[in-house]
C-alpha positions in Angstrom: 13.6 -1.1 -2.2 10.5 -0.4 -4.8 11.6 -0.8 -7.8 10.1 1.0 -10.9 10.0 0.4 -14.9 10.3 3.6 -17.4 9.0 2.7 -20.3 10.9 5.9 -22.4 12.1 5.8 -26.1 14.1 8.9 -25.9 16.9 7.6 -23.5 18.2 11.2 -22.6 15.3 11.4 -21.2 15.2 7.9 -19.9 18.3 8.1 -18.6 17.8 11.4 -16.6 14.7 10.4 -14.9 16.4 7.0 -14.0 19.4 8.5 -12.1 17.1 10.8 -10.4 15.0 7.9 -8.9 18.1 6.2 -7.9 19.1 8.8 -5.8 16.2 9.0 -4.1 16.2 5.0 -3.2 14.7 3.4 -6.3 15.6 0.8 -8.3 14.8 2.0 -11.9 15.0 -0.3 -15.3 14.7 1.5 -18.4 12.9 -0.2 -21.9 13.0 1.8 -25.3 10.1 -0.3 -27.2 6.6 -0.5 -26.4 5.6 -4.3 -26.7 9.0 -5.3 -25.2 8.0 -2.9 -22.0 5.0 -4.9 -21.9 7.0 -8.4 -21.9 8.8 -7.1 -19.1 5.8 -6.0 -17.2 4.5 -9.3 -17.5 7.2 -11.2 -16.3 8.9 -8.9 -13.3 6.9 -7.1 -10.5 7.5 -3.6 -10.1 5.9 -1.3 -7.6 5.0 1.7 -10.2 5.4 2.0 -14.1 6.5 5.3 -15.7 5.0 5.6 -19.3 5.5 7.3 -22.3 2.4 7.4 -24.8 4.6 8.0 -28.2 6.6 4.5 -28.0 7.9 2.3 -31.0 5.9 -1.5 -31.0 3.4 -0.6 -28.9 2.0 3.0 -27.6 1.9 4.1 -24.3 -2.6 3.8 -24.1 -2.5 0.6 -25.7 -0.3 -0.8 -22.6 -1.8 1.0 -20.3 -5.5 -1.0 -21.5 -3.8 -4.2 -21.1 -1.9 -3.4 -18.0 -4.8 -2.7 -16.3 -6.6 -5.6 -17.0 -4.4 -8.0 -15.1 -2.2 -5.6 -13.1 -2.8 -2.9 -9.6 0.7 -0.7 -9.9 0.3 3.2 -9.7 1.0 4.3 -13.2 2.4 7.6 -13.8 1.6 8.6 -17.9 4.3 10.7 -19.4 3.3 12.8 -23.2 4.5 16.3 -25.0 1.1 16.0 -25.9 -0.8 18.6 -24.2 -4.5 18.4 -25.4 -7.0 17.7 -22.3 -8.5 14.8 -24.6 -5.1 12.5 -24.2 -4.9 13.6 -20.3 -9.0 12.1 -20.3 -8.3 8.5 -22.5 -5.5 8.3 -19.9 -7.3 8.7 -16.6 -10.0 7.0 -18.1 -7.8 4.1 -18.8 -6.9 3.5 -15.6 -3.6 6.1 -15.4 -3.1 7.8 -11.6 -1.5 10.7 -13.1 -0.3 12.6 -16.2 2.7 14.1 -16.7 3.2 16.8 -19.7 7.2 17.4 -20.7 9.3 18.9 -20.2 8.8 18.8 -16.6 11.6 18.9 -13.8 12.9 15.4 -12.7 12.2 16.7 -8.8 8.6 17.1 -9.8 9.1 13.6 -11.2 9.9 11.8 -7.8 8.2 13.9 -6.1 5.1 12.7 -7.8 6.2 9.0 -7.7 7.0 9.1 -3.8 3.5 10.6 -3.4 1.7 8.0 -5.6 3.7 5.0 -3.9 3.0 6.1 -0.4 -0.7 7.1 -1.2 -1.0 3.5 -2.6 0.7 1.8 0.1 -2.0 4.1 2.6 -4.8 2.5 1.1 -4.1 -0.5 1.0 -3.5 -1.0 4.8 -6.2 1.1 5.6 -8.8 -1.4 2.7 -7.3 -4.2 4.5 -7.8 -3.3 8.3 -11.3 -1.7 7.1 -11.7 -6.3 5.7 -10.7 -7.4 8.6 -14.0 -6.5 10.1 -16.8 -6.1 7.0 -14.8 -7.4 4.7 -18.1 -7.3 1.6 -20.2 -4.8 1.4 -23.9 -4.9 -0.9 -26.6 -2.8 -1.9 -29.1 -3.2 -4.4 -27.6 -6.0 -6.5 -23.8 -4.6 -6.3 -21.4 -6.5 -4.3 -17.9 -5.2 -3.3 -15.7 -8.0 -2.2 -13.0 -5.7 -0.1 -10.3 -8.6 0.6 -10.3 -10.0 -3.1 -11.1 -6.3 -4.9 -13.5 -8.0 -7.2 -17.2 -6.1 -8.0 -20.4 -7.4 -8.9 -23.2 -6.5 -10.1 -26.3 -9.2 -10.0 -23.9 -11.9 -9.6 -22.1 -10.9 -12.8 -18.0 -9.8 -11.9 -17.1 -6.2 -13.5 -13.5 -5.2 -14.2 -12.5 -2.3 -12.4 -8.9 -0.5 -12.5 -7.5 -0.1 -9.1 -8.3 3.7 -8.8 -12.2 3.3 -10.1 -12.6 0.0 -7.2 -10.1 2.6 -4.7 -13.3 5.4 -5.3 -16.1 2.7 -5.2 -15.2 1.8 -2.1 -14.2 4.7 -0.3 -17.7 6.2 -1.8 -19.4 3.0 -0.8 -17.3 3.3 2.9 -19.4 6.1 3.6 -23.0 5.9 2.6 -24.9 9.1 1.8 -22.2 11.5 2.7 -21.4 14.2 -0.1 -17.8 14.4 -1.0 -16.5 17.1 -3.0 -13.6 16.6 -6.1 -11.2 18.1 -4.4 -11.9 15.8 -1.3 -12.3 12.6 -3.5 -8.9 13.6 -5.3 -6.7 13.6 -1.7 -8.2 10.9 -0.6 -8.0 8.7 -3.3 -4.2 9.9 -5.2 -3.6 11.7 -2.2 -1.5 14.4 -4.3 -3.3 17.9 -3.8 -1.7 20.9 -6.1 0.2 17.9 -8.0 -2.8 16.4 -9.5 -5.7 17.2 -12.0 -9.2 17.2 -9.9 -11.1 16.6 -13.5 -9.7 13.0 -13.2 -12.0 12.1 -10.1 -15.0 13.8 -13.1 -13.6 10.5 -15.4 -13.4 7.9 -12.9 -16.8 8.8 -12.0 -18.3 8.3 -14.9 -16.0 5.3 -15.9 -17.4 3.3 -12.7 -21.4 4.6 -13.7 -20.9 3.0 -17.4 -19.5 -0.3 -15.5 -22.2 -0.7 -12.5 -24.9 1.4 -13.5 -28.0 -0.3 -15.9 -28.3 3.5 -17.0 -25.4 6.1 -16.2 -27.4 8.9 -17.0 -29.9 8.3 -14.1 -27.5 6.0 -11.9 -29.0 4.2 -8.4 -25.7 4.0 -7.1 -23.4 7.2 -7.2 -25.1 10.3 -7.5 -24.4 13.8 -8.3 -25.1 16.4 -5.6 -24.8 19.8 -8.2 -22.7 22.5 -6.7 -20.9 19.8 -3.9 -19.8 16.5 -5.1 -21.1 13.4 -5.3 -22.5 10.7 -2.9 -23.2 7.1 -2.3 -27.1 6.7 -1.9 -28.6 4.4 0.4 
């Protein structure tokens, strides 16, 4: 049974989401307080977070920086705030999708079902695709498939698990053009329940990460009008 932390300080709201999930198979624990959420994180393994960004101790972003750090568990960010800036610092942070309230708890596990099973996709399909070429290089950037790790001349970069998901799959298929839209179902694998703009901010978070200069970048590049492609 995947089991799944909501990190919520209103606990109607909590609470509503939680028995929701449990009908639908998951096993759901609820915390009210930011830093202790981030205790528990540390010490239990879930299979996805739910996460509030207005929390008592510790806001929703500021867990979501240090999540990512240590941590590869879809992350579903949940905000009355409704401003595309806090949907951007979100993605940007790492965040597989944002969630603005009120919203109906059937969207809500419809949207974690979709994120679990689009998680659990890629990483049999990154694993089988090791198996056989299990690193791939180019030009001073290494991708270490099995481990996830990156480098870039020999030095390790830190990538959340959705920017190394869209390296790869980029890197997986050399100079072919991929549009948003395509990027977006591949990698979250959600359609009309996503945000396309995130694959835009993912993009540019890998560029400012692997690139020596983003704005002219040797490794992803922008085809205007179609998408963007892995040169070669």
């Amino acid at each position: 049974m995947k089991k799944i932390l909501i990190i919520e300080d209103d606990i109607s709201i909590a609470e509503l989401q939680k028995d929701y999930l449990e009908v639908a198979g998951f096993e759901v624990q609820i915390c009210t307080d930011g830093q202790e959420g981030e205790q528990i994180l540390r010490q239990t393994k879930f299979d996805l977070l739910i996460l509030d960004i207005m929390l008592p101790g510790k806001d929703g972003l500021q867990i979501l920086r240090s999540l990512k750090e240590d941590k590869e568990i879809p992350v579903l960010l949940v905000s009355a705030k409704k401003e595309e800036i806090d949907k951007i610092k979100g993605f940007s942070l790492g965040a597989d999708d944002y969630i603005t309230k009120p919203f109906s708890p059937g969207e809500l596990v419809a949207r974690v079902k979709a994120h679990l099973e689009n998680y659990e996709r890629l990483k049999e399909k990154f694993s089988q695709h090791g198996k056989n070429k299990n690193i791939l290089t180019l030009r001073g950037l290494r991708i270490d498939i099995d481990a996830r790790r990156v480098y870039v001349n020999n030095q390790e970069i830190i990538l959340a698990q959705k920017e190394f998901d869209l390296l790869l799959y980029l890197a997986s298929h050399p100079n072919r053009v991929f549009s948003r839209d395509e990027l977006f179902e591949k990698i979250w694998g959600l359609d009309s329940l996503g945000d396309t703009s995130t694959v835009t901010v993912h993009i540019a978070r890998i560029r400012e990460k692997i690139e020596s200069n983003s704005l002219n970048p040797q490794y992803i590049e922008t085809v205007w009008g179609a998408g963007y492609r892995f040169k070669v």
